[in-house]
C-alpha positions as CSV (number, residue, x, y, z in Angstrom):
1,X,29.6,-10.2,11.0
2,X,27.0,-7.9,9.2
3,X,23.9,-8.7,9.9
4,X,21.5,-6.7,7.8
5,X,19.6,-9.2,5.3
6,X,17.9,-6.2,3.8
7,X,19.4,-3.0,2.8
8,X,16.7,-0.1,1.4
9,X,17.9,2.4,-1.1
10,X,15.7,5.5,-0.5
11,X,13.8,6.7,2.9
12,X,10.7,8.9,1.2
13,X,7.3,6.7,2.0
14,X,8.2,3.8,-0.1
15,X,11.4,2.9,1.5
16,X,9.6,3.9,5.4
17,X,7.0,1.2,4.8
18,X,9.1,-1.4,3.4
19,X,11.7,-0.6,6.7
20,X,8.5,-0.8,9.0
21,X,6.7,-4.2,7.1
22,X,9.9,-5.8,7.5
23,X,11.5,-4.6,10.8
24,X,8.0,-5.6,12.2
25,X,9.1,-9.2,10.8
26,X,12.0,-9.2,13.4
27,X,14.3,-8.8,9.6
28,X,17.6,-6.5,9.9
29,X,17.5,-3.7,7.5
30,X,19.6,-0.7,6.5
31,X,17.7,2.3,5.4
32,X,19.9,4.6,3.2
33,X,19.6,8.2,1.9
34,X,21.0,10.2,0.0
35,X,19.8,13.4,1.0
36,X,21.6,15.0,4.2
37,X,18.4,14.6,6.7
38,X,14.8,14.4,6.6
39,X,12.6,16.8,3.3
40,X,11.4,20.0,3.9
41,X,9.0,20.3,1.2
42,X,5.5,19.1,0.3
43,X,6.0,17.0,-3.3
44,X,3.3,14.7,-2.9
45,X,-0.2,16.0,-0.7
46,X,-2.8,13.1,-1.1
47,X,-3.5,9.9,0.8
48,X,-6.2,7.6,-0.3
49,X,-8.9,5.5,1.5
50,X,-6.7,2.0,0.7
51,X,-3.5,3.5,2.0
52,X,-5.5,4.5,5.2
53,X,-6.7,1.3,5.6
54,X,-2.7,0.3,5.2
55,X,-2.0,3.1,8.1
56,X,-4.6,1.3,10.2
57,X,-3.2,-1.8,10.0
58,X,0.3,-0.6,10.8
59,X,-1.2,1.8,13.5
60,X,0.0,5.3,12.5
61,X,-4.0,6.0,10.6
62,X,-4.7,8.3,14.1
63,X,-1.7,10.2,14.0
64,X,-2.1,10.9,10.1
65,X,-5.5,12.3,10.9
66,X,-4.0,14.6,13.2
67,X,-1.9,16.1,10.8
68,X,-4.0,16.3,7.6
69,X,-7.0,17.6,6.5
70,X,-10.3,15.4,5.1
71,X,-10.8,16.3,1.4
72,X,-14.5,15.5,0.3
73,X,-13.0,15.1,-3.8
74,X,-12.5,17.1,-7.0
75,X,-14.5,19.7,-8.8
76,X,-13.8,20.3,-12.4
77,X,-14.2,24.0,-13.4
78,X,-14.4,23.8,-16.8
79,X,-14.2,27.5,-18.2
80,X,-17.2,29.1,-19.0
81,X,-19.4,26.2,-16.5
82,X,-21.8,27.6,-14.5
83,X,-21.2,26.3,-10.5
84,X,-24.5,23.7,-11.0
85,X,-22.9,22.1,-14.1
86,X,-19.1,21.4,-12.7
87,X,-18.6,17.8,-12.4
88,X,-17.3,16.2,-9.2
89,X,-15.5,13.4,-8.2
90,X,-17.0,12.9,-4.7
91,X,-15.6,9.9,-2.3
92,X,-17.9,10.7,0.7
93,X,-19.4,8.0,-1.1
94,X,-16.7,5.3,-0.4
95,X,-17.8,2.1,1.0
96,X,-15.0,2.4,3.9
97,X,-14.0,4.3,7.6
98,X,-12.2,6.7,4.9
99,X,-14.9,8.1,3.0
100,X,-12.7,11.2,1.7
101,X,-9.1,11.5,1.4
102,X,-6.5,13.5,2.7
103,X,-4.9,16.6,2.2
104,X,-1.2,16.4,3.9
105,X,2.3,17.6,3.7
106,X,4.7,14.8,2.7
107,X,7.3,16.0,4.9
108,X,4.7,16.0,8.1
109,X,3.8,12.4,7.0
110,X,6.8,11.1,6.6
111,X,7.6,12.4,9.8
112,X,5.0,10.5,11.3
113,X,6.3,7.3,9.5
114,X,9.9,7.7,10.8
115,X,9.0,8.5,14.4
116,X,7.0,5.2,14.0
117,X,9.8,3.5,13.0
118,X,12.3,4.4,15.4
119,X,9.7,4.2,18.6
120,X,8.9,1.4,17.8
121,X,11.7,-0.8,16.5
122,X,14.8,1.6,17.1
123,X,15.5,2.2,12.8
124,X,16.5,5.2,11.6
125,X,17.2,6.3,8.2
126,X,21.3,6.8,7.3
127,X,21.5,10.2,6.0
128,X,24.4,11.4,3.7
129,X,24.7,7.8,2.4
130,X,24.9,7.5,-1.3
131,X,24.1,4.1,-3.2
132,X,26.8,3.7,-5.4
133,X,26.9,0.3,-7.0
134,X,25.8,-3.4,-6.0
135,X,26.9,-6.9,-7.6
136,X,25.2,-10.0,-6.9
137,X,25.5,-13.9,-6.8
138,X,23.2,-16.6,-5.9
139,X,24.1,-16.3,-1.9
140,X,23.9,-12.4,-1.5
141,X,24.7,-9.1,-2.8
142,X,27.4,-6.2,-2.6
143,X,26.3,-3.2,-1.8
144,X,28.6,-0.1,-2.1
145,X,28.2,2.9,-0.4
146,X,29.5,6.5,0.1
147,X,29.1,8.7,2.9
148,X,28.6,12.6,1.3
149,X,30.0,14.0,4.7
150,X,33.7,12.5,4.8
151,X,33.9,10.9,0.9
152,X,34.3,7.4,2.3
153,X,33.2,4.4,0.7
154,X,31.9,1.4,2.3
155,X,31.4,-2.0,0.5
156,X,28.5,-4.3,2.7
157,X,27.3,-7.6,2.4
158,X,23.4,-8.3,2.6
159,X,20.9,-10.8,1.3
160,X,18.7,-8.6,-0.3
161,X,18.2,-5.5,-1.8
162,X,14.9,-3.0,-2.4
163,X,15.6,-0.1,-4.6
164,X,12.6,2.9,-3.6
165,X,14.9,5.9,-4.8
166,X,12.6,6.9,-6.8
167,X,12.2,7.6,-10.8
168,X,16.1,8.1,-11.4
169,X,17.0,5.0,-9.8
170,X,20.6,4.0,-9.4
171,X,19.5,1.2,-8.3
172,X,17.6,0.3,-11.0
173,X,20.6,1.2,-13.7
174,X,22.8,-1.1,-11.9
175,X,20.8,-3.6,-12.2
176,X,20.5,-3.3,-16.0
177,X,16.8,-2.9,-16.1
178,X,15.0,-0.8,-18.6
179,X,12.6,1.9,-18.0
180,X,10.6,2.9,-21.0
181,X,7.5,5.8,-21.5
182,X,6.4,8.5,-23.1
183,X,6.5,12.0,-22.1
184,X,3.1,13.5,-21.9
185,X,3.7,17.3,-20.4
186,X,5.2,19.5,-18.5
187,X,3.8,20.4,-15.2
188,X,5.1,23.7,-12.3
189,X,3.7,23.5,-8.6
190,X,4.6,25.5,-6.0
191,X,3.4,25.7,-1.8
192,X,2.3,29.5,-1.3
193,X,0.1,32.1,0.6
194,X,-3.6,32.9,-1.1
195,X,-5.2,35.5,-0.3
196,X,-9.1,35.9,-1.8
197,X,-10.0,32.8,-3.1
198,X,-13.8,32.8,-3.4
199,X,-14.0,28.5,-3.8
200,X,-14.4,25.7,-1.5
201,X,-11.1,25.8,0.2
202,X,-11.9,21.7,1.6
203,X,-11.9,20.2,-2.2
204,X,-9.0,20.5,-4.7
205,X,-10.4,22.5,-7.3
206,X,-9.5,22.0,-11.4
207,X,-9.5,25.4,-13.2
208,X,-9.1,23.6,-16.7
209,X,-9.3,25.9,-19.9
210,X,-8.2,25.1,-23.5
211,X,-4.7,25.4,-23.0
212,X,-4.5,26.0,-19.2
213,X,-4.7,23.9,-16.1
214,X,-3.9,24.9,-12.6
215,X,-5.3,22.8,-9.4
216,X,-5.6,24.9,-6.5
217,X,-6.0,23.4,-2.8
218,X,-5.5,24.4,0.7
219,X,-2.8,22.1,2.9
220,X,-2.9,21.7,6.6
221,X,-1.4,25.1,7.7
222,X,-0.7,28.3,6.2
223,X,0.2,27.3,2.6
224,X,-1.7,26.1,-0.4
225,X,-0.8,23.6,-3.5
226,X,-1.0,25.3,-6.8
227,X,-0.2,23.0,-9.7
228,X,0.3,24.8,-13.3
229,X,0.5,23.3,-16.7
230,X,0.3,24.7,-20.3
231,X,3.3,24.8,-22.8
232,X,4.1,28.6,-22.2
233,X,2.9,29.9,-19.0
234,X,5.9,28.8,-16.9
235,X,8.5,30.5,-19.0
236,X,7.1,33.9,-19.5
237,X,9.0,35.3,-17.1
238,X,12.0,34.2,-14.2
239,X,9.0,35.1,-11.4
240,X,7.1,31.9,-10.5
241,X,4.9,33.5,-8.6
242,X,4.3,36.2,-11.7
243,X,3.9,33.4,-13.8
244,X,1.3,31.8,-11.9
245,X,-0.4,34.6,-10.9
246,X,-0.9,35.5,-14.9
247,X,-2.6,32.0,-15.4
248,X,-4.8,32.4,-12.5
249,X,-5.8,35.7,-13.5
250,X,-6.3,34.6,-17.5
251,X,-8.7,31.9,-15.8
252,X,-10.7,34.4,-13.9
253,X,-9.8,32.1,-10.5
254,X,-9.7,35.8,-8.7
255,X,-7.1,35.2,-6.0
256,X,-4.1,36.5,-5.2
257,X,-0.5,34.7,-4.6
258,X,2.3,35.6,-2.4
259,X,5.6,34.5,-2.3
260,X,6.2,30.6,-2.8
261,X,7.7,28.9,0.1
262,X,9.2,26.2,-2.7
263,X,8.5,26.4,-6.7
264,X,9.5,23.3,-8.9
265,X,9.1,22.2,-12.7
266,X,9.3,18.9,-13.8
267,X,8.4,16.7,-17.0
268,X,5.8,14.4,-16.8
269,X,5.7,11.0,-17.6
270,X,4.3,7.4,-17.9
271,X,7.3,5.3,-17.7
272,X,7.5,1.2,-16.3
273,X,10.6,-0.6,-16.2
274,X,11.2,-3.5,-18.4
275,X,11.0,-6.2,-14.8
276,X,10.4,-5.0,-11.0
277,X,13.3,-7.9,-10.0
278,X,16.6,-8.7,-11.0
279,X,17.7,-11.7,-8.6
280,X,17.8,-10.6,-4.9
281,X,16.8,-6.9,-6.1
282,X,13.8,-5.4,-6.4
283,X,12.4,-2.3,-7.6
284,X,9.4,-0.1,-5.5
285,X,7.3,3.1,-5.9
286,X,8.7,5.6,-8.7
287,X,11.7,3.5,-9.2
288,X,9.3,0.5,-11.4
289,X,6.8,3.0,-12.6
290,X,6.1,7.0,-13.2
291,X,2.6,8.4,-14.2
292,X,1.1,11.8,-14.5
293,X,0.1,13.2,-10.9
294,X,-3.7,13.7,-12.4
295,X,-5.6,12.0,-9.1
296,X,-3.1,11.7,-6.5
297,X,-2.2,8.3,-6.8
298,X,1.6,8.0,-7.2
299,X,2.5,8.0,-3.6
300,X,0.0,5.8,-2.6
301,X,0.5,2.9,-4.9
302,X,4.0,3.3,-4.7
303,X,3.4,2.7,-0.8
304,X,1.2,-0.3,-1.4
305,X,3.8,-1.7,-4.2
306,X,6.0,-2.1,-0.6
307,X,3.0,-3.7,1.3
308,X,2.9,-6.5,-0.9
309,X,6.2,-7.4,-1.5
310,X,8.0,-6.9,2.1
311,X,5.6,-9.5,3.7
312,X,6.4,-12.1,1.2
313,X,10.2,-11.3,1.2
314,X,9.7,-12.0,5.4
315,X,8.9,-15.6,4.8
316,X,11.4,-16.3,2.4
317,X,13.4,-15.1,4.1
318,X,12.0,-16.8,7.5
319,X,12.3,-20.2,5.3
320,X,8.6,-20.1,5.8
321,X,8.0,-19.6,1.9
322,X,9.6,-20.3,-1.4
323,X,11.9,-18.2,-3.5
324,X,8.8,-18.4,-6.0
325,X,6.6,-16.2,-3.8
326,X,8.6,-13.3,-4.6
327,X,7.9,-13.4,-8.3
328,X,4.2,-12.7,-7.4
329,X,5.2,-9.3,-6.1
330,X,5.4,-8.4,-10.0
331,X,2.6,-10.4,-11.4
332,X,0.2,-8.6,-8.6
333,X,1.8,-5.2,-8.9
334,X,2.6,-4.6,-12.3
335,X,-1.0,-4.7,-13.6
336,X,-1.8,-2.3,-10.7
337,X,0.6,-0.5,-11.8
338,X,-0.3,0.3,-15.3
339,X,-4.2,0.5,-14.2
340,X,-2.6,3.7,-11.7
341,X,-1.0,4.7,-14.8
342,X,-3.9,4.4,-17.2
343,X,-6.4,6.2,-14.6
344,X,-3.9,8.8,-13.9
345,X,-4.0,9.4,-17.7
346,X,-7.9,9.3,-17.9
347,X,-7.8,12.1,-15.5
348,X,-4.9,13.8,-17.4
349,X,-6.9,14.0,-20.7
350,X,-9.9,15.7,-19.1
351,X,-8.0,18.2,-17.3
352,X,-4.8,18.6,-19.4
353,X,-5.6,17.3,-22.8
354,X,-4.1,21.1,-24.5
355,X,-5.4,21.2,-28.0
356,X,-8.6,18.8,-27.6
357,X,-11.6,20.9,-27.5
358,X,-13.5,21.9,-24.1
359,X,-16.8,19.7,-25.1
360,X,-15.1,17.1,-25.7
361,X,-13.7,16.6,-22.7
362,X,-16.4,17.4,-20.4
363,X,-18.5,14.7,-22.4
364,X,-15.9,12.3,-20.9
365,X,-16.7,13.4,-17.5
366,X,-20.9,13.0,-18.3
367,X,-20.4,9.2,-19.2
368,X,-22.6,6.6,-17.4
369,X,-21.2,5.3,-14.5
370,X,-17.9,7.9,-14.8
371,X,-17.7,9.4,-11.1
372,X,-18.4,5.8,-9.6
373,X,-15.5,3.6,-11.4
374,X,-13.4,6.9,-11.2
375,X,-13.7,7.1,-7.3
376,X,-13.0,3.4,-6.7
377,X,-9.8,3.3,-8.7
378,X,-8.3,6.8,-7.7
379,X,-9.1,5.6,-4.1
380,X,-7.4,2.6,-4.3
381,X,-10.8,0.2,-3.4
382,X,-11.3,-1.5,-6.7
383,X,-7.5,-2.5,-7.0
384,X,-7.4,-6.5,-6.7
385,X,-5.5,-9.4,-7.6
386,X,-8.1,-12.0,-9.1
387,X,-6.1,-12.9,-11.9
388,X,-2.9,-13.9,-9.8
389,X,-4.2,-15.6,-6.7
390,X,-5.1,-19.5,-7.7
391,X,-8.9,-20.2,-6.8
392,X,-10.2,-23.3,-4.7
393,X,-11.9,-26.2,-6.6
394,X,-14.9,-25.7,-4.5
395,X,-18.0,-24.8,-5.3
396,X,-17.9,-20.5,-5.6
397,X,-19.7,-18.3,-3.1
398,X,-21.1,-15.0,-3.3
399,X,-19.1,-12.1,-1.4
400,X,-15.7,-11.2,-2.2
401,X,-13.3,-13.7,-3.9
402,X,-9.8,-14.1,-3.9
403,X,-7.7,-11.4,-4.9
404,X,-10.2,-8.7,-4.0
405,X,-9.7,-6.1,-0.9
406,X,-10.9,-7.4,2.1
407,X,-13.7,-5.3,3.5
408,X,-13.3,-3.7,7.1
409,X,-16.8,-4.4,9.5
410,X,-17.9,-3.3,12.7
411,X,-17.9,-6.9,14.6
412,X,-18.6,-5.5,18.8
413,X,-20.6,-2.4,19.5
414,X,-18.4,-1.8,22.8
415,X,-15.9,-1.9,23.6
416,X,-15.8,-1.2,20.0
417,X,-14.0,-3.6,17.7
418,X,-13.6,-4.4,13.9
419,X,-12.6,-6.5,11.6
420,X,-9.1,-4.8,11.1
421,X,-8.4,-5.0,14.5
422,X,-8.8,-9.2,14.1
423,X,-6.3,-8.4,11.2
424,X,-3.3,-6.1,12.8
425,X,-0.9,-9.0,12.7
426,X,1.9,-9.8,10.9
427,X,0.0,-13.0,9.6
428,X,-2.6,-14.6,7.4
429,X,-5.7,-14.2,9.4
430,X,-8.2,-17.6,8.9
431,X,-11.9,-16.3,9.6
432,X,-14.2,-19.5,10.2
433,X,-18.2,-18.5,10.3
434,X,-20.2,-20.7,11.4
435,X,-24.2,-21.1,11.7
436,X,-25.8,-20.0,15.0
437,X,-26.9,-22.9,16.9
438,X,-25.1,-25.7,15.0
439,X,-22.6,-27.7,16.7
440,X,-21.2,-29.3,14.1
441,X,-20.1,-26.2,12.5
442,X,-18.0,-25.7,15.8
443,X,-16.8,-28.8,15.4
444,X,-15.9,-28.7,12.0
445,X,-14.5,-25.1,12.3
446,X,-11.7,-26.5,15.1
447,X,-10.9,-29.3,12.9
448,X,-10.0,-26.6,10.5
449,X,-8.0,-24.5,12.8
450,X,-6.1,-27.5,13.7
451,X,-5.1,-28.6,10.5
452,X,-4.6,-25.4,9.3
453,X,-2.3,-25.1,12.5
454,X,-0.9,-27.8,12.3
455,X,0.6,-27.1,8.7
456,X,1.6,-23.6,9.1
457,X,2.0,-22.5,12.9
458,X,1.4,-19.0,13.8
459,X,2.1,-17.6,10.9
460,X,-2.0,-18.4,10.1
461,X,-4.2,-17.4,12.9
462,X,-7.7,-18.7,13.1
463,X,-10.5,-16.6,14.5
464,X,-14.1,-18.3,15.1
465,X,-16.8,-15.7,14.3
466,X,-19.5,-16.6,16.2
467,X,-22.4,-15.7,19.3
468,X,-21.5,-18.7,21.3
469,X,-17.9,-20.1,22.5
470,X,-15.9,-23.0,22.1
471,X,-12.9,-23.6,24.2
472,X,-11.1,-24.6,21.3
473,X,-10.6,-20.9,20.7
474,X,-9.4,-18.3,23.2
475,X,-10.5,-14.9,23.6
476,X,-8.2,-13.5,21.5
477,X,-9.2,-15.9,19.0
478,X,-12.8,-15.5,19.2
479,X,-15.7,-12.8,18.5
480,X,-19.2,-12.2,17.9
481,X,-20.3,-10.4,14.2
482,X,-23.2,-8.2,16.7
483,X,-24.0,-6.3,14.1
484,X,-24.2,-8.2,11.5
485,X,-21.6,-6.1,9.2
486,X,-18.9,-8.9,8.3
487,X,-22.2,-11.3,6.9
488,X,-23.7,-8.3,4.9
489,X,-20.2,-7.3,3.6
490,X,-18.8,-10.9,2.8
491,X,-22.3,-11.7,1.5
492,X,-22.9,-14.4,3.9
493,X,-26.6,-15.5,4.6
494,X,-28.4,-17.0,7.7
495,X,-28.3,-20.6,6.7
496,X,-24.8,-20.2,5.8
497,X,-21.1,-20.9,7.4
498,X,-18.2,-19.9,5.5
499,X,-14.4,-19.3,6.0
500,X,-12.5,-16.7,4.6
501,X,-8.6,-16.4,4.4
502,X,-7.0,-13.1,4.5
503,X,-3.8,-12.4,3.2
504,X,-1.2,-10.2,5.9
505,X,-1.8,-7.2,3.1
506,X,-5.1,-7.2,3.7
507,X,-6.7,-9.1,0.6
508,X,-8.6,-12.2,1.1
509,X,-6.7,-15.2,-0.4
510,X,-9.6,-17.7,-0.5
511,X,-13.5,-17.5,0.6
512,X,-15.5,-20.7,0.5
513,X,-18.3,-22.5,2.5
514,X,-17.1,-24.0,6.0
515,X,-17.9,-27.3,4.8
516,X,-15.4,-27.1,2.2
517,X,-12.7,-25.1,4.4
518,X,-10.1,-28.2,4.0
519,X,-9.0,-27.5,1.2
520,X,-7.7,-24.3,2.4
521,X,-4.6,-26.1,4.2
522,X,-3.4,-26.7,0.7
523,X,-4.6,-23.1,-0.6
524,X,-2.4,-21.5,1.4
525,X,0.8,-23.4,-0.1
526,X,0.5,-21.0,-2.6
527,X,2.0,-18.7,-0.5
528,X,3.5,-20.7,2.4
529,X,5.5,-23.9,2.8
530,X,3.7,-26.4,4.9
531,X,5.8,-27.8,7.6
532,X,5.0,-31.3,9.5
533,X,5.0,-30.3,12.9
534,X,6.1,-32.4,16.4
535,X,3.1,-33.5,18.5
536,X,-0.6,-34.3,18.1
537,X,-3.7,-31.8,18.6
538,X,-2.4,-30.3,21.9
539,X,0.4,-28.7,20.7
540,X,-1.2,-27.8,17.3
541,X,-4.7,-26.9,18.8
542,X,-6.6,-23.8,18.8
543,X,-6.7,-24.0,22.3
544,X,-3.1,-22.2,22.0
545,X,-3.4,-20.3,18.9
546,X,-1.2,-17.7,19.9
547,X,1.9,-20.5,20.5
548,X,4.3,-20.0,17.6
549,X,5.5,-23.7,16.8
550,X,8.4,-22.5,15.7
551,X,9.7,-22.2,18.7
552,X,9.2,-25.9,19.9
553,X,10.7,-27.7,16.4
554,X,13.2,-25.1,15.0
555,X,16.1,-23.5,15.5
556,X,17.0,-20.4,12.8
557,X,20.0,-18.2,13.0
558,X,22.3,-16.1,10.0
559,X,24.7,-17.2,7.5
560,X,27.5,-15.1,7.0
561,X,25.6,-12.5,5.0
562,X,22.7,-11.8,7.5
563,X,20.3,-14.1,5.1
564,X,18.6,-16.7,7.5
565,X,19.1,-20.0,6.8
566,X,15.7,-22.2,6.3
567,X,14.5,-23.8,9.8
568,X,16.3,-27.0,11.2
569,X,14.8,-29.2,13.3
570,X,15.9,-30.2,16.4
571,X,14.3,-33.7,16.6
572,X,12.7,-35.3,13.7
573,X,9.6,-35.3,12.7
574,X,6.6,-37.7,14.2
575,X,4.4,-39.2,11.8
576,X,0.6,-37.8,12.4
């Protein structure tokens, strides 16, 4: 019997996460590639504040840091600017622990990822194995496979399938499913030895003339990234490095470049396919959507398009969700999408907008409000889903709603602890705040966790926020905002008590006063099927959060195809 219920086409960054988010799920996958072992080269060099946040929470952020190097932001040098004048997009600013971004080879990070993944839950990806074709019905899907080493061809069954091999995905054309754009350039880049460049090494600096671009940045170790774009430059001569080094000295850059370790030229475009799932596939990173590389933002929402979607494909396939959930993985990352698209092309037209005029351009860059609404979206902070997550019919609060990104706080001084530490489960985390002193918040705070227990099991874990205890909640269930960061960054004031659901991607689902915290249990249906559970409040109490119900009432195992078949109850169900 096979028993992968997910197989991953692809094992660059998108396909890593999706492996990790679901393997950490306890669901089998198979992680297929191509390629015939792990990339050498660079490609992609930026990692945003969001996607730290996303390293954070699956506990490789430290080891990142170790092998990349904090970038402060952009400066534009427009030809002919003097230094004062250059804008700047500056992220030091940020209001997160990731006030920057960073500079990093792709093959070092997704080195990191995969030793991750295989210390931790024993995956590795299958090199030399080729997608070649899938077919589908309503109980699983075909998946056919070569290996490139021996020419055999292997045909396995498997419940689902996520398609991250990128923007000429097989997958994708199997599946029938359009991918439409526009071409808007060509762009060269190459990884190199500099020698005398007189600039801030630590930013990535935009050399941006009237029919020349070239970005120039240093990467952890020897090398440096040196994008080029302009309609001729590239193909004045078979050199690279002579063509390059021709643009840099037209721009006056004054720096000398050695021999490329790697050189590559590729089209650029702004492309979506026509539906991110077909059935029991799904498309993720460059294989649902291309954009110009203007900001740095294609690997990193490609690697939060898997975030969202591998959690939600877990409880369907747990049976702790319905099929439906999964069409919210489009209707919450499409429109990121094309905003990732739209700022990438905002950026493009200031720095490669060839036959628009110099002032014109830099006027974009002087607008009100420009560096601030530019940071935020390039970061990967202002990205929400509002429009797709269904409100309470409570009376609003101030702070942020559902949809939004949840903020990170500093809740204990020391032993230090924060709010992202609360989160780093595989859960919905349900924060209940109430006021200091009033026992009837308490009160009413574990008649929320119960119910909210109660319903869902484990798979929601409430956490009372509070100076004083209650036995109802156990240490690891419990902790003090000492600082007073979580009520200043949720907006909540002294005479108020609030609770605050927060998705397992890191976005709160629902934020209301405590008082009217019931209607939460049927919130979360939105995204979980409520179960009625054996037992009264001792088994579904607080006082044993941690206890996964699950184990008590049901009993899960395979069908033939490695898809789980919805929970089964041992006994039945007692009326409450």
């Amino acid at each position: 019997m096979n028993h992968t219920t997910v197989a991953i086409v692809g094992a660059g960054p998108v396909g890593l996460i999706a492996a990790h988010e679901l393997a950490r799920r306890n669901i089998p996958v198979r992680l297929l590639e191509k390629r015939p072992g792990p990339s050498h080269t660079t490609r992609a060099f930026t990692l945003h504040a969001r996607t730290m946040e996303m390293f954070e929470h699956i506990g490789v952020a430290h080891r990142i840091e170790e092998v990349a190097l904090p970038c402060p932001g952009n400066v534009y040098h427009f030809r002919g600017m003097s230094e004062e004048e250059k804008p700047r997009t500056d992220f030091r600013t940020l209001p997160t622990r990731y006030p920057y971004y960073y500079k990093i080879n792709q093959n070092d990070f997704e080195q990191v990822l995969r030793e991750h993944l295989r210390a931790h839950y024993g995956i590795v990806p299958e090199y030399n194995h080729e997608f070649t074709d899938l077919g589908q019905d309503a109980d699983g899907v075909d998946v056919s496979v070569v290996d490139r080493r021996t020419g055999e061809s292997e045909t396995f069954r498997c419940g689902w399938v996520i398609g991250s091999d990128g923007a000429h995905s097989r997958v994708r054309e199997r599946s029938g499913i359009e991918f439409q754009g526009d071409r808007v350039g060509v762009m060269a880049m190459m990884d190199v030895e500099i020698e005398d460049f007189v600039h801030d090494d630590s930013w990535v600096n935009y050399f941006i003339g009237d029919s020349l671009f070239m970005l120039v940045t240093r990467l952890p170790g020897r090398l440096w990234r040196v994008y080029l774009s302009d309609a001729g430059a590239m193909t004045r001569t078979d050199d690279p490095r002579e063509s390059f080094q021709t643009v840099a000295d037209e721009m006056g850059i004054g720096m000398r470049i050695g021999e490329p370790r790697w050189a590559t030229q590729w089209e650029i475009l702004n492309s979506q396919a026509g539906r991110y799932r077909d059935g029991r596939v799904f498309l993720c990173g460059d294989s649902s959507h291309v954009h110009s590389p203007a900001g740095g933002q294609g690997m990193n929402g490609c690697m939060q398009d898997a975030f969202n979607l591998c959690w939600k494909l877990a409880a369907v396939i747990d049976g702790a969700a319905p099929d439906s959930l999964l069409d919210t993985y489009e209707a919450e990352r499409r429109p990121i999408g094309a905003q990732i698209t739209a700022g990438a092309k905002a950026t493009h037209d200031i720095v490669m907008a060839f036959g628009q005029g110099l002032e014109d351009r830099i006027a974009l860059t002087r607008q009100p409000g420009w560096q601030e609404q530019t940071v935020s979206l390039i970061s990967g902070l202002a990205h929400n889903y509002r429009d797709t997550v269904t409100p309470l019919s409570v009376p609003a609060v101030p702070g942020p709603h559902g949809g939004d990104r949840a903020p990170d706080a500093q809740l204990v001084v020391e032993p230090r602890k924060r709010l992202f530490d609360v989160l780093r489960h595989s859960g919905f985390t349900l924060l209940l705040v109430p006021r200091a002193g009033q026992q009837g918040d308490l009160a009413h705070a574990q008649t929320v966790a119960e119910a909210v227990t109660a319903a869902y099991g484990a798979r929601v874990s409430p956490v009372l926020v509070s100076h004083e205890r209650s036995p109802a909640f156990d240490e690891d269930h419990s902790v003090p905002d000492q600082l007073g960061e979580l009520a200043t960054r949720y907006e909540i004031g002294d005479g108020d008590a609030r609770a605050i659901l927060i998705r397992p991607d890191m976005y709160v689902g629902a934020h209301c006063r405590l008082e009217d915290a019931a209607a939460l249990v049927d919130c979360i249906g939105q995204w979980l099927t409520p179960s009625l559970r054996i037992g009264g409040p001792a088994s579904g109490s607080p006082h044993h959060p941690s206890a996964s119900f699950l184990e008590d009432t049901d009993v899960r195992d395979h069908d033939a195809h490695g898809v789980r078949r919805p929970a089964r109850r041992r006994n039945p169900p007692v009326a409450p």
